[in-house]
VOPAGU-2260 file (C-alpha; in pm, 1 decimal, decimal comma):
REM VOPAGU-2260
SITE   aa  ch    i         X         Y         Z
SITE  UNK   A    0    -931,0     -61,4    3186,9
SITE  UNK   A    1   -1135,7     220,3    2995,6
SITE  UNK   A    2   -1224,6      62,6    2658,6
SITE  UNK   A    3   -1212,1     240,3    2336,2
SITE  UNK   A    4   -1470,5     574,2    2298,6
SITE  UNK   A    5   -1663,5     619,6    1963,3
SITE  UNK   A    6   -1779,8     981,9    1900,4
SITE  UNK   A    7   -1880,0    1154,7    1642,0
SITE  UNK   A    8   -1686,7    1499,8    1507,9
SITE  UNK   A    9   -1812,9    1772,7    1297,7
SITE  UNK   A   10   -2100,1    1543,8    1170,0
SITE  UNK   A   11   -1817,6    1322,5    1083,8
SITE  UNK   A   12   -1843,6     956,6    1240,2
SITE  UNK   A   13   -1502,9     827,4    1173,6
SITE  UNK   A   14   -1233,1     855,7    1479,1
SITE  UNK   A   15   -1255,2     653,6    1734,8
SITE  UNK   A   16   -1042,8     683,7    2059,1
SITE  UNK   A   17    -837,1     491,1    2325,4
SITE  UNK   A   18    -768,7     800,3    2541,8
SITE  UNK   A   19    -565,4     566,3    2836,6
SITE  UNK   A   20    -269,9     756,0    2967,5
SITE  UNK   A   21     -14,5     567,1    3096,5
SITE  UNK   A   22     105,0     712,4    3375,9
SITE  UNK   A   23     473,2     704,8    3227,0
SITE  UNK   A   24     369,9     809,3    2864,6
SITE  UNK   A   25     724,3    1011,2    2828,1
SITE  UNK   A   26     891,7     680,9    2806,7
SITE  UNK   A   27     691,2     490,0    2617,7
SITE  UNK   A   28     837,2     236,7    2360,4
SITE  UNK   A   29     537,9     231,8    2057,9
SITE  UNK   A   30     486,8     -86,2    1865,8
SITE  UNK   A   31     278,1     -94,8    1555,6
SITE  UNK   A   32     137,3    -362,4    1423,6
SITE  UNK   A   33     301,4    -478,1    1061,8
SITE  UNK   A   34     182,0    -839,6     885,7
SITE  UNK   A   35       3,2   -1118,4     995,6
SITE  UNK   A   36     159,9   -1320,0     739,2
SITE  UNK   A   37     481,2   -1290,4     656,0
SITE  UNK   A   38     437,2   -1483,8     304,1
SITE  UNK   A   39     128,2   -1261,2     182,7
SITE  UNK   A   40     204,6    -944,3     363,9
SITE  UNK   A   41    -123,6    -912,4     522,0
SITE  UNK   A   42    -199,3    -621,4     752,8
SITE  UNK   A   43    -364,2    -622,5    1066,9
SITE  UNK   A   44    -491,3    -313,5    1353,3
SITE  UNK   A   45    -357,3    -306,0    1679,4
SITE  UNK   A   46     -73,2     -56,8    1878,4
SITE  UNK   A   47     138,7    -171,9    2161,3
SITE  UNK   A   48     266,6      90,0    2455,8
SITE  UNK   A   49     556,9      -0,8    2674,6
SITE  UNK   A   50     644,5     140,1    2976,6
SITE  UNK   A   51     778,2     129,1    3301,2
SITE  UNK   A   52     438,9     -27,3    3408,7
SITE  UNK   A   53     382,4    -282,3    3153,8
SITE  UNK   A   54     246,2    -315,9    2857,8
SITE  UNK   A   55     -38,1    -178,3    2664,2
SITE  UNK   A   56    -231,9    -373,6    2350,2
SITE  UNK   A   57    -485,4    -154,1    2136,3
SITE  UNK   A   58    -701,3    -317,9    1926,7
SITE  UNK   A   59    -883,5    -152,9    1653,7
SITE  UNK   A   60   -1077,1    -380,5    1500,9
SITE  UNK   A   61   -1244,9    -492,6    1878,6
SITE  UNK   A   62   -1225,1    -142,1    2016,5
SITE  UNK   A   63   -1087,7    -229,2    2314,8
SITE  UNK   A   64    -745,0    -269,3    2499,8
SITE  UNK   A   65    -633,7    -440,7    2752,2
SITE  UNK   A   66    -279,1    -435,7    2981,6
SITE  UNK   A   67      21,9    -663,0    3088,7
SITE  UNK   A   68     307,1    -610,3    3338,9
SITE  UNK   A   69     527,6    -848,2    3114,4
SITE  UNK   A   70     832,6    -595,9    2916,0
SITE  UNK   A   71     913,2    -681,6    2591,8
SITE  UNK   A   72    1263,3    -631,3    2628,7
SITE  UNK   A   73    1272,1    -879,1    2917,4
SITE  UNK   A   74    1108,1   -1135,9    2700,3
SITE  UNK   A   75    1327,8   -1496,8    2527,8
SITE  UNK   A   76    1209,3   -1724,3    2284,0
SITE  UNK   A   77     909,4   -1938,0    2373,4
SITE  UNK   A   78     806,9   -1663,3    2664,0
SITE  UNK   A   79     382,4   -1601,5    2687,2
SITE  UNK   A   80     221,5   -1276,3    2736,2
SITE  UNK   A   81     -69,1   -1308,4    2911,8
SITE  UNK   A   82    -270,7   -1036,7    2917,5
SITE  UNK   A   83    -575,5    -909,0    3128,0
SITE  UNK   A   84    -847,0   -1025,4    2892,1
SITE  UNK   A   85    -699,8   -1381,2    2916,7
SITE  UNK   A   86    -505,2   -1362,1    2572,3
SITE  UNK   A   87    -195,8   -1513,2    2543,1
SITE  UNK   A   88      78,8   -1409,5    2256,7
SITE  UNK   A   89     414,4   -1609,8    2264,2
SITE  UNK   A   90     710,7   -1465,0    2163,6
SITE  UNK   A   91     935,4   -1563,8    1887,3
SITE  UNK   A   92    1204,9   -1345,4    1833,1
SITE  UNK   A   93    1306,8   -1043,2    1609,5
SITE  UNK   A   94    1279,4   -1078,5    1281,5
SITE  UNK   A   95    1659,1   -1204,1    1129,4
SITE  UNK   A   96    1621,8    -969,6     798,0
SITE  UNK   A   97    1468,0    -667,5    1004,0
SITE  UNK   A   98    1581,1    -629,7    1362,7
SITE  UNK   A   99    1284,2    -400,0    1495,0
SITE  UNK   A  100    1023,1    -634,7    1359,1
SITE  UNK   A  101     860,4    -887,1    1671,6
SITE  UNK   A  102     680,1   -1156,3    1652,8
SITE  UNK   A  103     442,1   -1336,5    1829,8
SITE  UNK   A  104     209,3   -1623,8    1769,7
SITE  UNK   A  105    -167,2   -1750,2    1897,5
SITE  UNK   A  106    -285,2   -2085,4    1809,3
SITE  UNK   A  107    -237,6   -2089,7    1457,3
SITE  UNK   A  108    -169,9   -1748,7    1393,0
SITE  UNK   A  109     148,9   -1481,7    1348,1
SITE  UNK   A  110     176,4   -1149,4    1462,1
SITE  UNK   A  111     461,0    -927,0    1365,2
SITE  UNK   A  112     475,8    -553,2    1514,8
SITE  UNK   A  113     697,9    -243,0    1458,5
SITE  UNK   A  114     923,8    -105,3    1664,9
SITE  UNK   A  115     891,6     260,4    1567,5
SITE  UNK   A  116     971,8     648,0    1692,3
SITE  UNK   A  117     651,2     800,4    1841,3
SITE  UNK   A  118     558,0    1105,4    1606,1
SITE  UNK   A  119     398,9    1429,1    1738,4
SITE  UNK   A  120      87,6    1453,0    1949,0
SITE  UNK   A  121    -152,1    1526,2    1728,1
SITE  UNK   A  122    -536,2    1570,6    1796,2
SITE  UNK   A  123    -785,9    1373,1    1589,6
SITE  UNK   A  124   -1015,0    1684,2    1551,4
SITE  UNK   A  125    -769,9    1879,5    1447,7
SITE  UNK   A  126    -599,4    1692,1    1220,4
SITE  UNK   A  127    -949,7    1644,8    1058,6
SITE  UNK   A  128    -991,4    2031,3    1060,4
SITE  UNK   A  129    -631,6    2086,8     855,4
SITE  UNK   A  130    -740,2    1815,8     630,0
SITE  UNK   A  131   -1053,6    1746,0     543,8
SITE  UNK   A  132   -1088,0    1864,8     146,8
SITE  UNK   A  133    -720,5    1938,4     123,1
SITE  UNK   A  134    -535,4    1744,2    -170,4
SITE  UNK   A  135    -134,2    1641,4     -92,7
SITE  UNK   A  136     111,4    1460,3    -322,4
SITE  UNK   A  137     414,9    1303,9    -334,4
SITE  UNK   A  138     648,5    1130,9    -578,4
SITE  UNK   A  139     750,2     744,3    -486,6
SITE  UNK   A  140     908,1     507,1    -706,1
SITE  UNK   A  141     653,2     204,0    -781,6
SITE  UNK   A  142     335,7      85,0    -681,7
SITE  UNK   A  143     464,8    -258,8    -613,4
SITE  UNK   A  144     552,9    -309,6    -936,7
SITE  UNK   A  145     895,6    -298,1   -1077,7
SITE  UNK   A  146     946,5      60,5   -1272,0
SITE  UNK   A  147    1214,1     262,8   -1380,7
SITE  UNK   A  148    1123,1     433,8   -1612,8
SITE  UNK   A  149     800,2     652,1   -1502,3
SITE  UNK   A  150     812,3     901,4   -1257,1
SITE  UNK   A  151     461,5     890,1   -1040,3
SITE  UNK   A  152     316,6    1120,1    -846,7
SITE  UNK   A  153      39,9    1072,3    -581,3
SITE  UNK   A  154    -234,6    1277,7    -488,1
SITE  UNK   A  155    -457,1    1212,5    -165,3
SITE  UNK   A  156    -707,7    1380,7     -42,1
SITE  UNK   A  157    -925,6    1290,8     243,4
SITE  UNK   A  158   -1303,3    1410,4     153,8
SITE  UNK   A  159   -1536,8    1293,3     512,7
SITE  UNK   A  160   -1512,4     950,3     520,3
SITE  UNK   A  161   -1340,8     858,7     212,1
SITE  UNK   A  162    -950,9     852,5     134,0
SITE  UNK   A  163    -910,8     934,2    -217,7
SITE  UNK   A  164    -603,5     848,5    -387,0
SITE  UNK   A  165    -466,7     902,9    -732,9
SITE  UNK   A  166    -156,0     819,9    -935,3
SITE  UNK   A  167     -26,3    1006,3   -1203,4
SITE  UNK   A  168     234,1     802,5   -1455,8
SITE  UNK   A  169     499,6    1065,5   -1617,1
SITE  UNK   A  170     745,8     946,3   -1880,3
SITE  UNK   A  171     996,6    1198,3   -2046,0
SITE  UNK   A  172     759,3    1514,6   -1840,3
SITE  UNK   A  173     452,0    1373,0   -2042,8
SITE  UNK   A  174     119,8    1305,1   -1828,1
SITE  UNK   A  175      99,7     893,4   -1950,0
SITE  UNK   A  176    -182,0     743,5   -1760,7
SITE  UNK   A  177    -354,2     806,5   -1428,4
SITE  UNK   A  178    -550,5     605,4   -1179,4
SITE  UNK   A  179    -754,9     683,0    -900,2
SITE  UNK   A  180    -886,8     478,7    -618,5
SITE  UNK   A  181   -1136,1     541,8    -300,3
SITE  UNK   A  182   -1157,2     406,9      16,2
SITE  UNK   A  183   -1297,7     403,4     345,5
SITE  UNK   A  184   -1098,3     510,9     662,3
SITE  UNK   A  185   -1115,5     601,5    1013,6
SITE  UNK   A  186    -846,0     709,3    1236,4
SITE  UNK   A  187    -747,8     541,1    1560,7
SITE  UNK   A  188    -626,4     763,2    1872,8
SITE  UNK   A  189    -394,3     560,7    2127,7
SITE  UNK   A  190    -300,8     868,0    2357,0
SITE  UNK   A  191    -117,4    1157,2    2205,8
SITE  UNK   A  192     -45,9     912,1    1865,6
SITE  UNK   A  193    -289,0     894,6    1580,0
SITE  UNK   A  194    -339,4     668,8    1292,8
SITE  UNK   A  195    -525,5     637,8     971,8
SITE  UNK   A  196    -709,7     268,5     906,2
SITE  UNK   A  197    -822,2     234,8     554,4
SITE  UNK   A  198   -1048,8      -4,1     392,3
SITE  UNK   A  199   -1207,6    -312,9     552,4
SITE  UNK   A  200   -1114,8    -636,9     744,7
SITE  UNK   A  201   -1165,3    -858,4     434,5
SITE  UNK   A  202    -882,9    -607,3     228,6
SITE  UNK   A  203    -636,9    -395,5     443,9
SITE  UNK   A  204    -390,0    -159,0     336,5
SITE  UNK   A  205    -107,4    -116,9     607,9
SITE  UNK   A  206    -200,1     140,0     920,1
SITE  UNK   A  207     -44,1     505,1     890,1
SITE  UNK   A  208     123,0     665,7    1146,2
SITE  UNK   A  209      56,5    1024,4    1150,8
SITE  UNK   A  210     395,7    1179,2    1222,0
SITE  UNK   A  211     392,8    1592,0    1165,9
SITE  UNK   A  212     165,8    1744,1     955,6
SITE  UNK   A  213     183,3    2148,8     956,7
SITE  UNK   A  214      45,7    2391,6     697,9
SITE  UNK   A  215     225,5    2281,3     413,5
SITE  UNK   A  216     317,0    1920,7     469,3
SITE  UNK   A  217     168,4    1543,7     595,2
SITE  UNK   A  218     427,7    1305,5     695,0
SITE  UNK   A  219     299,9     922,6     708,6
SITE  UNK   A  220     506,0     607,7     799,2
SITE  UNK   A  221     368,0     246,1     707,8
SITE  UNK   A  222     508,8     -75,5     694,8
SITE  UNK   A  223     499,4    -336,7     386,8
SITE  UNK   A  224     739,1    -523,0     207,0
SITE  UNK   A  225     919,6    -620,5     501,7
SITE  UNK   A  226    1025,7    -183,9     524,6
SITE  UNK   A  227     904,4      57,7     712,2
SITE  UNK   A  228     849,9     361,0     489,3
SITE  UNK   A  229     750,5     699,9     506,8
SITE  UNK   A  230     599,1     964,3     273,8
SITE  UNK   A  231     592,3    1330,8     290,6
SITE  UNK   A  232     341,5    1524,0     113,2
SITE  UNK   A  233     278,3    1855,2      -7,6
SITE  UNK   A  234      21,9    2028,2      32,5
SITE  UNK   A  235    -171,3    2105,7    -328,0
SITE  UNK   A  236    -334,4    2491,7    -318,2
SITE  UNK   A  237    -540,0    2392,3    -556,4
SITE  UNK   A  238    -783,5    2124,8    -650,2
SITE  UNK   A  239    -591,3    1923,8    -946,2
SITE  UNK   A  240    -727,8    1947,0   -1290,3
SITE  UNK   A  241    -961,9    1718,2   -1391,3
SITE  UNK   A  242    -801,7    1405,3   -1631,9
SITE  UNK   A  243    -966,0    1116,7   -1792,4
SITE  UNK   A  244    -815,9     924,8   -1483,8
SITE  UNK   A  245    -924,8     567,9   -1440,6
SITE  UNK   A  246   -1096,4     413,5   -1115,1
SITE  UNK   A  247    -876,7      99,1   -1050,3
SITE  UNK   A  248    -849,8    -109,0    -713,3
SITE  UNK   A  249    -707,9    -471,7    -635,2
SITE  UNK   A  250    -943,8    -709,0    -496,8
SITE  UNK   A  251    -676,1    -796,8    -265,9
SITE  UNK   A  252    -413,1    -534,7    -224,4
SITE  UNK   A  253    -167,2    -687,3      13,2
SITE  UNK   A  254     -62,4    -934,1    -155,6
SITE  UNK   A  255     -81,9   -1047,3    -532,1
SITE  UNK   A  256       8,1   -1382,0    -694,9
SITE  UNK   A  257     250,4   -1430,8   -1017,8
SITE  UNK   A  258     102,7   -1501,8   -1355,3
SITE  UNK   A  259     317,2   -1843,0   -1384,6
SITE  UNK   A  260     175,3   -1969,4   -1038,8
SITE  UNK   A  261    -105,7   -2225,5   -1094,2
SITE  UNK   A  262    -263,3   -2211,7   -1415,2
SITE  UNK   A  263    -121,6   -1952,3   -1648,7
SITE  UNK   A  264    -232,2   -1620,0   -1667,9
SITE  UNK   A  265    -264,0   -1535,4   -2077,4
SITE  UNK   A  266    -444,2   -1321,5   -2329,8
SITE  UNK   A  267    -699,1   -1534,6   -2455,5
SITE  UNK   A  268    -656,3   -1410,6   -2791,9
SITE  UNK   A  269    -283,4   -1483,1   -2738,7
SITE  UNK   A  270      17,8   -1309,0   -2865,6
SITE  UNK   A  271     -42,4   -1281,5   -3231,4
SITE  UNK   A  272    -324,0   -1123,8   -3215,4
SITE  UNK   A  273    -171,5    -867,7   -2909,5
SITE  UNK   A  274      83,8    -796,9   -3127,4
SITE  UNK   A  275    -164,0    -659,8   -3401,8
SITE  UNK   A  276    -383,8    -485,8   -3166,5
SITE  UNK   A  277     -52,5    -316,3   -3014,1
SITE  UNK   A  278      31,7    -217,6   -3320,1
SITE  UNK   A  279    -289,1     -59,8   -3486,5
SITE  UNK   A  280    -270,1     301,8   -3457,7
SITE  UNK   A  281      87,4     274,6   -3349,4
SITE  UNK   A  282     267,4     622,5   -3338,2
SITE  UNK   A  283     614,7     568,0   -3529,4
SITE  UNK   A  284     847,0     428,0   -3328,0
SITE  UNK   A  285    1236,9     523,9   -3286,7
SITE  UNK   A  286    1524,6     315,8   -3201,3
SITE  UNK   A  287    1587,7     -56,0   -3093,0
SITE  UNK   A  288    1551,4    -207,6   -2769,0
SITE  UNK   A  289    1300,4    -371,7   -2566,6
SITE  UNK   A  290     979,4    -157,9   -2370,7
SITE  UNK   A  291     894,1    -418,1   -2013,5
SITE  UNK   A  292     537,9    -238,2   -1943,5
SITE  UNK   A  293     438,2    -440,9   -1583,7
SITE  UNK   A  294      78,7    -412,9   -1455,9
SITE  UNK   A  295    -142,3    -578,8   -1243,9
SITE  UNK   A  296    -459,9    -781,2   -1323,7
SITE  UNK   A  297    -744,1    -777,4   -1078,7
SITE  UNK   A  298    -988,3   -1018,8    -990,9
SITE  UNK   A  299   -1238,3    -859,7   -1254,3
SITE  UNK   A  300   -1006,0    -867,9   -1539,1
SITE  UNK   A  301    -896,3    -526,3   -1492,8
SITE  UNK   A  302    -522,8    -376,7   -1556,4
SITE  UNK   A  303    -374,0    -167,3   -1401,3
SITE  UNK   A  304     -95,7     -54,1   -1142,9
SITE  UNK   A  305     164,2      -9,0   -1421,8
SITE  UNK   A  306     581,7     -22,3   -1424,4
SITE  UNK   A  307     792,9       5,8   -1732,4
SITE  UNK   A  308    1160,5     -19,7   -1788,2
SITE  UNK   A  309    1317,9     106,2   -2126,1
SITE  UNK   A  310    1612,9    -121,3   -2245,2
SITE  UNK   A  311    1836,8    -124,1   -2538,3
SITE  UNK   A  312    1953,3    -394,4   -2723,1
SITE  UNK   A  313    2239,2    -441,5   -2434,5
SITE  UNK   A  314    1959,8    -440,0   -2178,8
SITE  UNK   A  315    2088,8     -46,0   -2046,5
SITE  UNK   A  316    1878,4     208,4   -1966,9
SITE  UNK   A  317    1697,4     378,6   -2316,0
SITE  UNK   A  318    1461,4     614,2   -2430,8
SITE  UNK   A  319    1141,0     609,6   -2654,1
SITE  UNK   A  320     880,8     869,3   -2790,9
SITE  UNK   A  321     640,6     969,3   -2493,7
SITE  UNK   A  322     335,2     924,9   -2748,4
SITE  UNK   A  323     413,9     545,9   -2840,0
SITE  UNK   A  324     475,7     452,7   -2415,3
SITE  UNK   A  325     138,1     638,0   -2412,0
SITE  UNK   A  326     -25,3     489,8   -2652,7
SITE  UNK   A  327      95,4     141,1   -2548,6
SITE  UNK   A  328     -15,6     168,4   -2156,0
SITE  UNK   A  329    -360,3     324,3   -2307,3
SITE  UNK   A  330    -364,7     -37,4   -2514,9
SITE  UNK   A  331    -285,5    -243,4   -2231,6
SITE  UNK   A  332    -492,3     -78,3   -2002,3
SITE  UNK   A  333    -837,9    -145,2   -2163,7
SITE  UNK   A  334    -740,7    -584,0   -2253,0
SITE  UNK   A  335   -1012,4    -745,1   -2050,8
SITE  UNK   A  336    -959,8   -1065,6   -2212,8
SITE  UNK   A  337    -782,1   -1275,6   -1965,8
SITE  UNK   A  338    -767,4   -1695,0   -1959,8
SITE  UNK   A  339    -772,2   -1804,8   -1591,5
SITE  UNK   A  340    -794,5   -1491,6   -1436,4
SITE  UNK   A  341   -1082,9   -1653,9   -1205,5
SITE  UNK   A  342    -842,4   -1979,3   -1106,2
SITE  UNK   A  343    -631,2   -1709,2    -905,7
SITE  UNK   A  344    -595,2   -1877,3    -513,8
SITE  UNK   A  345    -255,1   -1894,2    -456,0
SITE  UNK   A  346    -186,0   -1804,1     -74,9
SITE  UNK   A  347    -527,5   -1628,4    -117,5
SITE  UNK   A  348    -420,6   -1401,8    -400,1
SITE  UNK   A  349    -694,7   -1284,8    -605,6
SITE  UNK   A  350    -515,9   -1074,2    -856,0
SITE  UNK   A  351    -196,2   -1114,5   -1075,7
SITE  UNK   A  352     144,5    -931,6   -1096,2
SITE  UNK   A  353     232,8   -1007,5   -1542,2
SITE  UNK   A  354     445,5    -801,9   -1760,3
SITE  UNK   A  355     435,9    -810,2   -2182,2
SITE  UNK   A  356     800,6    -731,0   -2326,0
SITE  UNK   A  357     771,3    -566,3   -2628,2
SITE  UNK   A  358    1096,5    -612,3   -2895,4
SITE  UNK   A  359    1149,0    -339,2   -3092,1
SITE  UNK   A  360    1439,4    -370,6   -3433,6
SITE  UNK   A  361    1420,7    -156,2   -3705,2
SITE  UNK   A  362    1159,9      97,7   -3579,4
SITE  UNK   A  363     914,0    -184,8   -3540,2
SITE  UNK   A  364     741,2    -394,8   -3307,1
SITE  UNK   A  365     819,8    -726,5   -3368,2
SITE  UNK   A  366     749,0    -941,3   -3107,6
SITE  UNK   A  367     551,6    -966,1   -2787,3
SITE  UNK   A  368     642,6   -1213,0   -2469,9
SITE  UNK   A  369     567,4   -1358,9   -2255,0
C-alpha cells in the first residue's frame, strides 16, 4: 500500500496526505478515532475506511496505513484484526452508553473509534486558501466546566501553522473576561475527507472532522466527553478588536483531576484572607444568593477556563451586577497562590477542576467555600 505523502503548500508545511482510493469509496463506512482511555478521555490520530473490500487503518502520527479484508460489522467479541503490517486489534464490543463508539484493544492498550457520517470532499489546499487569516466564532455552552450563567463565544482563526483560539465570557451582554490560546496543527487527508490535528503527542485535543465549510460558515465535528459534537462557525468580516485577553492553556487538556483527589488543592493564604482580597475594591453588591465561579488551575498555578452559576437563597436561577461578576473573575483570575498544585498525578492529570462559592446576605460577601 502507498504510504502517507508529505508536501508542502503555499510555503506552508502542514498537510499531509493518504491519497488511497478505495476502489468502492461511495460506500464507505468512516471510523474516527475517539479516546484511548476511557477514564481520562485521551485522544489519539488514526481514521478507519470500510468497504466492500476490507478495511482501511490511517495513522497519523506514523504516516502510514495499512489494509484488512476483516468487516467490522462481521466482527463478535474476542474477534482479532490482523492487519497487513502484522498489527493485531481485538474487538470488544460497542460501547453500552454510546452505541456507535468501538472498541478494540492491543496488549495493554484501548482503542475506541467513531462511527460517523462522511462530510463533503473537501481539498486540503483549498480549504487552506478559504481559511488561512480568516477569524470564525461560535457560541457553546462551557469549556468543560459547569456554567450557566455566561454566555461564551469562540473565535478561531487559523494563521499558517498555528490555530488560534479565543473565548470571550459575556454575563448580562457585558464583555467579562477573555482568554486566548495557540496551537500547532496540521491537517490529515484520508481520500476525499479532511481533518484538523492540533497540538502534540504528549497533549492532544480531539481530531476535527471538516464537514462543509462555504463562504460564510466552517462546520467541525469532534468527539469528547463520551459525545460526538459539532460546531458551526461564522465567518467574522473583520479582524476582532483587540481586548486585554489573557493567554491561558492546560498542561494537559484532555483530562483534568478534582481539587479533593489526593492532596487538597487550597489557597495557601486560605479563606480568610480570600475573602478580604475578594472584597477590596468590591463594586456594591445587590441581592442575596450565592455566585459558584468554577475555573481551572493549571500545572503552573494559573486560572482559568471559568463557569459560574447565579443562585438565590432557594438555589434558582438569579441575577447580579455585571461589574461585581467582573470584578470577581478579574480577582480570581490573577491568585497564583496555590498549596499542592505540583502533587497533581491522578490518572496523569496535571491540572485541577475547583470552584469558590461565594455567599452573599445583606448586600455583602460573607463567606467563601470551599
Amino acid at each position: 500500500m502507498k504510504k502517507f505523502k508529505l508536501f508542502l503548500i503555499l510555503n506552508l508545511g502542514f498537510l499531509s496526505s493518504c491519497n488511497i482510493q478505495s476502489k468502492d469509496s461511495g460506500q464507505d463506512t468512516l471510523y474516527v478515532s475517539a479516546v484511548s482511555d476511557l477514564n481520562t478521555q485521551k485522544p489519539f490520530y488514526q481514521v478507519m475506511l470500510q468497504n466492500s473490500e476490507g478495511l482501511y487503518k490511517y495513522d497519523y502520527w506514523e504516516k502510514d496505513s495499512t489494509f484488512t479484508k476483516f468487516d467490522i460489522s462481521q466482527l463478535g467479541k474476542g474477534d482479532t484484526l490482523l492487519f497487513e503490517n502484522k498489527e493485531q486489534l481485538i474487538y470488544l464490543e460497542p460501547y453500552t452508553l454510546y452505541e456507535d463508539l468501538i472498541m478494540f484493544y492491543n496488549d495493554s492498550n484501548l482503542f475506541s473509534y467513531i462511527k460517523t457520517d462522511k462530510g463533503e470532499e473537501i481539498d486540503g489546499i483549498d480549504f487552506i486558501n478559504r481559511v488561512n487569516g480568516e477569524y470564525f466564532v461560535t457560541k457553546i455552552s462551557n469549556l468543560k466546566t459547569p456554567n450557566s450563567a455566561f454566555e461564551i463565544e469562540e473565535i478561531i482563526s487559523f494563521q499558517n501553522e498555528k490555530l488560534n483560539l479565543r473565548w470571550d465570557y459575556f454575563y448580562s451582554d457585558e464583555l467579562i473576561y477573555s482568554e486566548t490560546e495557540s496551537v500547532s496543527f496540521e491537517l490529515h487527508e484520508v481520500e476525499d475527507q479532511l481533518f484538523i490535528i492540533p497540538s502534540t503527542i504528549v497533549n492532544p485535543y480531539p481530531i476535527y472532522h471538516i464537514k462543509h465549510i462555504n463562504k460564510d460558515k466552517l462546520e467541525l465535528s469532534y468527539f469528547t466527553d463520551f459525545e460526538t459534537k459539532t460546531k458551526i462557525y461564522s465567518k467574522i468580516e473583520s479582524k476582532p478588536l483587540v481586548s486585554d485577553a489573557r493567554s491561558y492553556s492546560l498542561c494537559n487538556d484532555h483530562y483534568q483531576s478534582m481539587y479533593y483527589v489526593g492532596d487538597d488543592i487550597r489557597y495557601s493564604k486560605g479563606l480568610e484572607r480570600l475573602k478580604g482580597y475578594l472584597q477590596s475594591g468590591m463594586p456594591k453588591i445587590s441581592g442575596q444568593g450565592y455566585i459558584n465561579l468554577h475555573f481551572t488551575i493549571n500545572c503552573n498555578g494559573h486560572v482559568g477556563r471559568f463557569g459560574l452559576e447565579l443562585l438565590d437563597e432557594n438555589y434558582s436561577s438569579t441575577d447580579f451586577d455585571p461589574l461585581v461578576i467582573k470584578h470577581i473573575v478579574d480577582k480570581v483570575s490573577n491568585l497564583k497562590e496555590w498549596d499542592n498544585i505540583d502533587k497533581i498525578s491522578y490518572r496523569g492529570a496535571k491540572d485541577a477542576k475547583m470552584f469558590f462559592l461565594l455567599k452573599i446576605k445583606n448586600n455583602k460577601l460573607t463567606e467563601v467555600c470551599p
